[in-house]
ChimeraX commands (.cxc) that place a marker at each C-alpha (Angstrom):
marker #1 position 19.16,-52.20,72.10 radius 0.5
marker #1 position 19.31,-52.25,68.29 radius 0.5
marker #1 position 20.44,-48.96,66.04 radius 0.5
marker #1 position 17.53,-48.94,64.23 radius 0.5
marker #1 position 15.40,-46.19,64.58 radius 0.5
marker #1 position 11.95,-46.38,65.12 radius 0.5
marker #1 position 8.92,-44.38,64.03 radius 0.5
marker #1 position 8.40,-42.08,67.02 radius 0.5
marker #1 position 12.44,-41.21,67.23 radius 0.5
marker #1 position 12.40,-40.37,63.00 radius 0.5
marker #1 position 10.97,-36.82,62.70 radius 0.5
marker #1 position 9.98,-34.84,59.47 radius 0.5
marker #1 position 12.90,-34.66,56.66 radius 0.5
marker #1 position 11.80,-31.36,55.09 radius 0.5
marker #1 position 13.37,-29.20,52.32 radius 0.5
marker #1 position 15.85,-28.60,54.91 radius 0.5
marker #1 position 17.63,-31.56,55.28 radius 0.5
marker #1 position 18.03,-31.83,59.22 radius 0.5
marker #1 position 16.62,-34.83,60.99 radius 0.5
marker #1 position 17.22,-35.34,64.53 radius 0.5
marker #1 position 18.86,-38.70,66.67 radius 0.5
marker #1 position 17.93,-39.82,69.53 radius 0.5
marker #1 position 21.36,-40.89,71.35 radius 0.5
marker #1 position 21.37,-44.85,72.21 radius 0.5
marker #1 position 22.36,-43.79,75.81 radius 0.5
marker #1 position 19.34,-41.91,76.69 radius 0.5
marker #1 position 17.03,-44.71,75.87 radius 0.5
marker #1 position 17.44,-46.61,78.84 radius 0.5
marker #1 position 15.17,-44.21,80.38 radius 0.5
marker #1 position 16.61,-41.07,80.97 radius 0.5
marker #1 position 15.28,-37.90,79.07 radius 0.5
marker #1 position 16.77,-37.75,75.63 radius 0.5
marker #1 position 18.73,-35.22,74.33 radius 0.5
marker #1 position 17.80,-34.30,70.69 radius 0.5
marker #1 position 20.83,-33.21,68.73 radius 0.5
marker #1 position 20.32,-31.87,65.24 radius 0.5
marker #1 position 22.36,-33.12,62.54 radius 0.5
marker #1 position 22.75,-31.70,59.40 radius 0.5
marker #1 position 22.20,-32.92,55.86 radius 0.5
marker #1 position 25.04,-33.33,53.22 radius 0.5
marker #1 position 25.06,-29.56,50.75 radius 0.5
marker #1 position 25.85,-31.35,47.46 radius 0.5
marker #1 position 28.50,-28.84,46.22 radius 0.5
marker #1 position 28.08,-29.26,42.55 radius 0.5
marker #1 position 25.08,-30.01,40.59 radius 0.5
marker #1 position 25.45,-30.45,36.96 radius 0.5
marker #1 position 21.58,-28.76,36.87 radius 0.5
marker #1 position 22.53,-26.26,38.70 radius 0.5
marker #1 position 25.80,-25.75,36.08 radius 0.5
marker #1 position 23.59,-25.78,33.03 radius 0.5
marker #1 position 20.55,-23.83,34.61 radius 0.5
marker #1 position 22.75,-20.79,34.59 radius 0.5
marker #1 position 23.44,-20.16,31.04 radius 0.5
marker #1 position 20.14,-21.20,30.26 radius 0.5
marker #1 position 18.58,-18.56,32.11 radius 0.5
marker #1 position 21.35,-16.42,31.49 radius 0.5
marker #1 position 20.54,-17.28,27.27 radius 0.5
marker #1 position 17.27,-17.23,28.16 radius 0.5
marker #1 position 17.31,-13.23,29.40 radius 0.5
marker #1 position 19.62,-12.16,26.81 radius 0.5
marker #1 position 17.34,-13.45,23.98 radius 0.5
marker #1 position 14.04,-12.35,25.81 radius 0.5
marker #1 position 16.15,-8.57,25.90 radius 0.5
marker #1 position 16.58,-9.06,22.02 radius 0.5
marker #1 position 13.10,-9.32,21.65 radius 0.5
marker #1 position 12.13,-6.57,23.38 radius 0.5
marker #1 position 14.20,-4.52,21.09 radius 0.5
marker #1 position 12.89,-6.03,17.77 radius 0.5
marker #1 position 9.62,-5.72,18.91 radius 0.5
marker #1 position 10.31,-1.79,20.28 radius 0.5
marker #1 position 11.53,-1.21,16.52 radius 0.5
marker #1 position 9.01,-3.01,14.72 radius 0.5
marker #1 position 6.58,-0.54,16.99 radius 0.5
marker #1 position 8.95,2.54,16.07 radius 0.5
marker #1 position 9.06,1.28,12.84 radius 0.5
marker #1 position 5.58,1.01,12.64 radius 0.5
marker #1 position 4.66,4.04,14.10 radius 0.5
marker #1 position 7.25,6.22,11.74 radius 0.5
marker #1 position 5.34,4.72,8.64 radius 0.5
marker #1 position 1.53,5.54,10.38 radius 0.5
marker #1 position 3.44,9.58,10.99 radius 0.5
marker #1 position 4.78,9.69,7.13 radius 0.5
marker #1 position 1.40,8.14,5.96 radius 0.5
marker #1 position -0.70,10.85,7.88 radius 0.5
marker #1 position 1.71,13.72,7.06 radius 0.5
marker #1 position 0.90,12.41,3.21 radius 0.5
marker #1 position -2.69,12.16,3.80 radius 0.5
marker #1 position -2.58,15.78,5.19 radius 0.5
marker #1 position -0.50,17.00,2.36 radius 0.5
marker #1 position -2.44,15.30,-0.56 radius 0.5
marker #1 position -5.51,16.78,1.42 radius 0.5
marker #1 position -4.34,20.13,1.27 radius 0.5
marker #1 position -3.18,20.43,-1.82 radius 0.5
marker #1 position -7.25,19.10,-3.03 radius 0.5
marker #1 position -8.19,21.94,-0.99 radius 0.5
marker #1 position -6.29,24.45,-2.45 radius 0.5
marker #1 position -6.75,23.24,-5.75 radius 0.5
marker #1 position -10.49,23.27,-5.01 radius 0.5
marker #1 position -10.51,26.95,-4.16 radius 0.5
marker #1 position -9.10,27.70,-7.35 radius 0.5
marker #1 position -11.43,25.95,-9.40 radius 0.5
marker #1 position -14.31,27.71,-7.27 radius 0.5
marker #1 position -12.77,31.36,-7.30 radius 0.5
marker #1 position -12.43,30.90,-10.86 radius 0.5
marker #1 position -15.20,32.66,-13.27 radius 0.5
marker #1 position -17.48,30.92,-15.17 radius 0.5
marker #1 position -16.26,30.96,-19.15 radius 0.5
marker #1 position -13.33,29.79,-17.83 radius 0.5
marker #1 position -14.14,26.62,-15.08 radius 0.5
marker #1 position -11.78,23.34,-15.60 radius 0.5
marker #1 position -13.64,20.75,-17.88 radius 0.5
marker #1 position -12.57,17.15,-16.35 radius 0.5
marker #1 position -10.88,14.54,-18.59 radius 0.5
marker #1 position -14.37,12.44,-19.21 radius 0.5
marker #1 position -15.44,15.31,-20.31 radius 0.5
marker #1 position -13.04,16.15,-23.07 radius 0.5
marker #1 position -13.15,12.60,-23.94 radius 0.5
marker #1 position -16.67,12.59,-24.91 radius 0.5
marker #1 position -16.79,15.63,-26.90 radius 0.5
marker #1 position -13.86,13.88,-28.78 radius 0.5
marker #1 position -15.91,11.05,-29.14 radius 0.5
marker #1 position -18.91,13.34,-30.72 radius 0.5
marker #1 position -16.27,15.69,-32.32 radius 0.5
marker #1 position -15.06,12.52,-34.41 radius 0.5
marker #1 position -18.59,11.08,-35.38 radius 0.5
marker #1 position -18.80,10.85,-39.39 radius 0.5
marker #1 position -20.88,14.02,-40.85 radius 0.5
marker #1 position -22.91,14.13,-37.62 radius 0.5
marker #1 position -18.88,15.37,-36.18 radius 0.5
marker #1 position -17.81,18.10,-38.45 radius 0.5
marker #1 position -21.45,20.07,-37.75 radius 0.5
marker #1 position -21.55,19.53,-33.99 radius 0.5
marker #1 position -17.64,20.70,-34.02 radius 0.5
marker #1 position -18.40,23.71,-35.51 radius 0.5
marker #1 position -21.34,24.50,-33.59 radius 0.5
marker #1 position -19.15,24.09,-30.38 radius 0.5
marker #1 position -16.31,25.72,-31.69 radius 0.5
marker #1 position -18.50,28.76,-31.91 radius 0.5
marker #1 position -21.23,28.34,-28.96 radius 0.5
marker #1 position -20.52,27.46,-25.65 radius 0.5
marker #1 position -19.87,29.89,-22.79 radius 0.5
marker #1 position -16.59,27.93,-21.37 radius 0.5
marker #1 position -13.35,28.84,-23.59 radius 0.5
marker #1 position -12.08,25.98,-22.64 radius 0.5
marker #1 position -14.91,24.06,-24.79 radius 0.5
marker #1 position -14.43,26.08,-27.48 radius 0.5
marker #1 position -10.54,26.00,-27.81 radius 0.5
marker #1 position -10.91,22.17,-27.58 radius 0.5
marker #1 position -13.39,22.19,-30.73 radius 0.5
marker #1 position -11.28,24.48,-32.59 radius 0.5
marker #1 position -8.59,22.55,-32.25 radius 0.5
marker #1 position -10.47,19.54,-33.59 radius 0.5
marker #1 position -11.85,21.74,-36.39 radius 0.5
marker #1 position -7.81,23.01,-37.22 radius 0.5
marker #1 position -7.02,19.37,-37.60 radius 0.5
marker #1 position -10.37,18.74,-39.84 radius 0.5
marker #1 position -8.87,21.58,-42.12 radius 0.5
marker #1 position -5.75,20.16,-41.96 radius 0.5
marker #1 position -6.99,16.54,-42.97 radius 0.5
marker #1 position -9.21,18.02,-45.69 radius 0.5
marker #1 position -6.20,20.05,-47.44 radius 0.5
marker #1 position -3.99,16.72,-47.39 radius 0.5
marker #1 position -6.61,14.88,-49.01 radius 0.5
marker #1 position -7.18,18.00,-51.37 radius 0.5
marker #1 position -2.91,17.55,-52.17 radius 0.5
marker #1 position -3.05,13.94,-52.59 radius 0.5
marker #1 position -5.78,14.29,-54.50 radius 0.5
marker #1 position -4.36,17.03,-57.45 radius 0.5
marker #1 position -1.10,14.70,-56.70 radius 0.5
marker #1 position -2.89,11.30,-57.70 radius 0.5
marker #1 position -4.91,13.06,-60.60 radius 0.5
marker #1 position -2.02,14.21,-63.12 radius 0.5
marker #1 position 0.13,10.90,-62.09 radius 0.5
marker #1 position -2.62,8.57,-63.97 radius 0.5
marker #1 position -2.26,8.35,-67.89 radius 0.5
marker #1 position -4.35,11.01,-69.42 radius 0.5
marker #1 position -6.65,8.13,-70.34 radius 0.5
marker #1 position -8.12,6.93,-67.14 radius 0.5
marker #1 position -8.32,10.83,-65.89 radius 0.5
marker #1 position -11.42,11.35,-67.68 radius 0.5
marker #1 position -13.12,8.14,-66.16 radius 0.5
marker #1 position -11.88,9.51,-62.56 radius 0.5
marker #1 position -13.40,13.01,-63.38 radius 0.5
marker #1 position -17.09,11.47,-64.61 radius 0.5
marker #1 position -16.54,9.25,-61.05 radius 0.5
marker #1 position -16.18,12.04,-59.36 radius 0.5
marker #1 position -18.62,14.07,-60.92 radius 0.5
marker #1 position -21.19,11.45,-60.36 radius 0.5
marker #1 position -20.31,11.22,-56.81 radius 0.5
marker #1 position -20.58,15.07,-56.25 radius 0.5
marker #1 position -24.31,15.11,-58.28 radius 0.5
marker #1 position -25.25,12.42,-55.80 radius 0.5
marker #1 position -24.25,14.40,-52.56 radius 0.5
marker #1 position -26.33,17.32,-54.11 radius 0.5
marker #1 position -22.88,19.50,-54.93 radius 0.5
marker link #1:1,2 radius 0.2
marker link #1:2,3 radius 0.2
marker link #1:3,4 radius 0.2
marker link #1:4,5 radius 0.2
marker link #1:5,6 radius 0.2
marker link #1:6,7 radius 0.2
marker link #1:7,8 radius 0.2
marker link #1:8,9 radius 0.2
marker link #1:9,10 radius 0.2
marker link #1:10,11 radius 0.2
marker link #1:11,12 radius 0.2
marker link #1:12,13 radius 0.2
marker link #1:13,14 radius 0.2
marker link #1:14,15 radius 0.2
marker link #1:15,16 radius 0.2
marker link #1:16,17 radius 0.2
marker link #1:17,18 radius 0.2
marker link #1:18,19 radius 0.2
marker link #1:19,20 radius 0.2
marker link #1:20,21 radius 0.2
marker link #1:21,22 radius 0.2
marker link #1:22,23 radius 0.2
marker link #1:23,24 radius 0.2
marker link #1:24,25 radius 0.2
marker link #1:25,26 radius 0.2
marker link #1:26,27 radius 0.2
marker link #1:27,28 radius 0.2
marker link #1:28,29 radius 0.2
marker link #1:29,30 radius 0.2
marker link #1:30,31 radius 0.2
marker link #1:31,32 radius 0.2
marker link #1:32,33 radius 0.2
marker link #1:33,34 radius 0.2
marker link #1:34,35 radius 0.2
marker link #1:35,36 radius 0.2
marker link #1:36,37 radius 0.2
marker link #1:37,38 radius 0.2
marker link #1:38,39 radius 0.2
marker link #1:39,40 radius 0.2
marker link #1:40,41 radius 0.2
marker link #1:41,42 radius 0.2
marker link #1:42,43 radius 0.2
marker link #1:43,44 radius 0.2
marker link #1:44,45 radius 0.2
marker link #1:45,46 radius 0.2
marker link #1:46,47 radius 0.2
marker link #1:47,48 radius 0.2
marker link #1:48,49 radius 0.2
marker link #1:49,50 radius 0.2
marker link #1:50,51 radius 0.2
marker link #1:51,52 radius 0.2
marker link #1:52,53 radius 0.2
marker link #1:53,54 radius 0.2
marker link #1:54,55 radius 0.2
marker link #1:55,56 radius 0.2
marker link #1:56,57 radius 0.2
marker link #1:57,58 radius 0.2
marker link #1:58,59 radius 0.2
marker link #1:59,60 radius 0.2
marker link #1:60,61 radius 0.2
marker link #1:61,62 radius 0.2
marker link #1:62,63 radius 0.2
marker link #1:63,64 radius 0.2
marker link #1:64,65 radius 0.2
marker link #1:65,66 radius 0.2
marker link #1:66,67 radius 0.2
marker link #1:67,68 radius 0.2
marker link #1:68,69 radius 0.2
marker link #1:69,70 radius 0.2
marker link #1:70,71 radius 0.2
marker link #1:71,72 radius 0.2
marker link #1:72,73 radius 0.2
marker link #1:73,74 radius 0.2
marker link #1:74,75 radius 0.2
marker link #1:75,76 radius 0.2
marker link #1:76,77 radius 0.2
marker link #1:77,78 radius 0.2
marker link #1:78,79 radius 0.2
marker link #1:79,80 radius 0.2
marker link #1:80,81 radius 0.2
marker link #1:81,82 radius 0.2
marker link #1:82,83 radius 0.2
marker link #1:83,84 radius 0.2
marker link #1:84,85 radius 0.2
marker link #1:85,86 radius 0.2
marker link #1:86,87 radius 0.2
marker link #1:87,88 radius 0.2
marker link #1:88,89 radius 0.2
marker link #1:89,90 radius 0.2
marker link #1:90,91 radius 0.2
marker link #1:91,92 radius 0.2
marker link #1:92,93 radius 0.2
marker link #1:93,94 radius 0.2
marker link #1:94,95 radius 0.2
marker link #1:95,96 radius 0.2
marker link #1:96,97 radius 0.2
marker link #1:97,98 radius 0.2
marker link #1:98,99 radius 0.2
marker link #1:99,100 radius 0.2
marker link #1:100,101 radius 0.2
marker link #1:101,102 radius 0.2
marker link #1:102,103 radius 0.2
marker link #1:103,104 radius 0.2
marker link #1:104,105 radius 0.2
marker link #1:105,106 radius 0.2
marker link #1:106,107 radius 0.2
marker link #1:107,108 radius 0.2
marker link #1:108,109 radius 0.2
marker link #1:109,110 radius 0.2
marker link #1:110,111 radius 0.2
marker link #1:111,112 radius 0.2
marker link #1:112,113 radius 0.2
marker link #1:113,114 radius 0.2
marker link #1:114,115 radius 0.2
marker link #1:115,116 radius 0.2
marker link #1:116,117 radius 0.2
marker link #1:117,118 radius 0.2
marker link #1:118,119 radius 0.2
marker link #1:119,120 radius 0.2
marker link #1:120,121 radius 0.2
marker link #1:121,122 radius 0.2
marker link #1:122,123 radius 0.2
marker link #1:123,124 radius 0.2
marker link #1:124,125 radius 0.2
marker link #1:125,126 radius 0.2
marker link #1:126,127 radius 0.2
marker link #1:127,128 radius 0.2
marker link #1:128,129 radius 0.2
marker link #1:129,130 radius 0.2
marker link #1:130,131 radius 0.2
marker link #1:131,132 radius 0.2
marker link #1:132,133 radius 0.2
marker link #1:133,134 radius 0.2
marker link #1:134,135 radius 0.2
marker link #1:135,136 radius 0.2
marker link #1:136,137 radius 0.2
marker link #1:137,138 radius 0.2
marker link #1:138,139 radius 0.2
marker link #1:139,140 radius 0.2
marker link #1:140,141 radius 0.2
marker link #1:141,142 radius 0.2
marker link #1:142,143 radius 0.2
marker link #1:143,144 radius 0.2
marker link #1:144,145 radius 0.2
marker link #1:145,146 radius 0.2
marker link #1:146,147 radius 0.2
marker link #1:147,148 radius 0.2
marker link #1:148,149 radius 0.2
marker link #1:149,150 radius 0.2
marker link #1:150,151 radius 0.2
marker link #1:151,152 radius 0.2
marker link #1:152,153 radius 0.2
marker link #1:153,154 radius 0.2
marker link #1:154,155 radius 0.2
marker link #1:155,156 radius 0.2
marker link #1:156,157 radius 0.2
marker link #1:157,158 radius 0.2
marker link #1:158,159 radius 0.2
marker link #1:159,160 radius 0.2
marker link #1:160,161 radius 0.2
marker link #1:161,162 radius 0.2
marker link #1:162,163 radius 0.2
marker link #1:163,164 radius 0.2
marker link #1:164,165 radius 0.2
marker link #1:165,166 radius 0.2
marker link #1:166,167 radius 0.2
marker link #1:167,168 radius 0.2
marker link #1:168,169 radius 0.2
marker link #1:169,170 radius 0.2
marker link #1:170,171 radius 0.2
marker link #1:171,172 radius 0.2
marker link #1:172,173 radius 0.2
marker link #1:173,174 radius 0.2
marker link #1:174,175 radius 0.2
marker link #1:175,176 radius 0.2
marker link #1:176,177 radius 0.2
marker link #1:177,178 radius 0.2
marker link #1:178,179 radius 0.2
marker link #1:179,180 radius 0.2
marker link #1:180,181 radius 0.2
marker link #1:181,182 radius 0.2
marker link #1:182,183 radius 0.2
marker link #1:183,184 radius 0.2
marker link #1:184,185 radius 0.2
marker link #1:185,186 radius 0.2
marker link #1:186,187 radius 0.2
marker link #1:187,188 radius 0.2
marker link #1:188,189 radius 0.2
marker link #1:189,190 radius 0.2
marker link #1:190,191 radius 0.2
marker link #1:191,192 radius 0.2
marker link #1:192,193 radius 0.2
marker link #1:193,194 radius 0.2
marker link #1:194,195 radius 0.2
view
């Protein structure tokens, strides 16, 4: 008989590796005793080799992720804490600011910026200015109103006595010659105004 093995005396090579002869004795008729035989173990792989620090690499850097990404959510969730604590501060302190505008009495309530800046703005207009200043400076319920327009009518004096200085200062500097012109001038002007 030949060595070669047929189809019925080959069984399934699984993951394994053991595959079973039939001995060339017990052909001849005789039952057959099936002996296993077992597959080569490659002892070294190369894979196998480089597979280890791989996975080994691949763990340690997944592990470093994990922390970055626990302290970016630390991080992260310190910075949401301060920003509330803020919030609640900034909150409170409107609050509390707010109950001291409201327990305050009337002549003296807080006037906001806008609205100083407008009564400036009227405070300032030419003519039209000095009367509503005064008026203001003299009216209004709120003191703080009325220090504001005093204020603006102190620096209206103030202005007025400078030019006044100047003025006297200018007058006896000029030859005695073009004084007389300057008084008619201003003479003229002061008829015209109804002085």
């Amino acid at each position: 008989m030949t060595d070669d093995k047929s189809g019925e005396d080959k069984l399934f090579e699984g993951d394994n590796a053991q595959e079973e002869k039939v001995s060339p004795e017990d052909s001849a008729g005789a039952p057959a005793v099936i002996k296993p035989v077992q597959a080569e173990i490659i002892p070294d792989v190369p894979i196998a080799k480089s597979a280890a620090p791989a996975a080994t690499a691949a763990a340690t850097a997944s592990a470093v992720d994990a922390k970055a990404a626990q302290k970016a959510q630390d991080k992260a969730r310190r910075a949401a804490q301060k920003a509330q604590k803020k919030a609640e501060k900034l909150k409170a302190r409107r609050e509390k600011q707010q109950a001291l505008i409201d327990s305050c009495p009337p002549q003296y309530k807080p006037v906001s910026t806008s609205g100083f800046f407008w009564l400036g703005f009227i405070s300032y207009l030419p003519c039209v200015g000095l009367v509503i200043t005064i008026l203001l400076s003299l009216l209004p319920r709120n003191k703080n109103i009325k220090h504001f327009e005093r204020a603006i009518l102190i620096m209206y004096l103030i202005a007025v006595i400078i030019a006044l200085v100047l003025g006297i200062v200018f007058f006896f500097s000029v030859p005695a010659d073009n004084r007389q012109a300057i008084a008619s001038a201003i003479e003229k002007i002061c008829m015209a105004f109804g002085f």
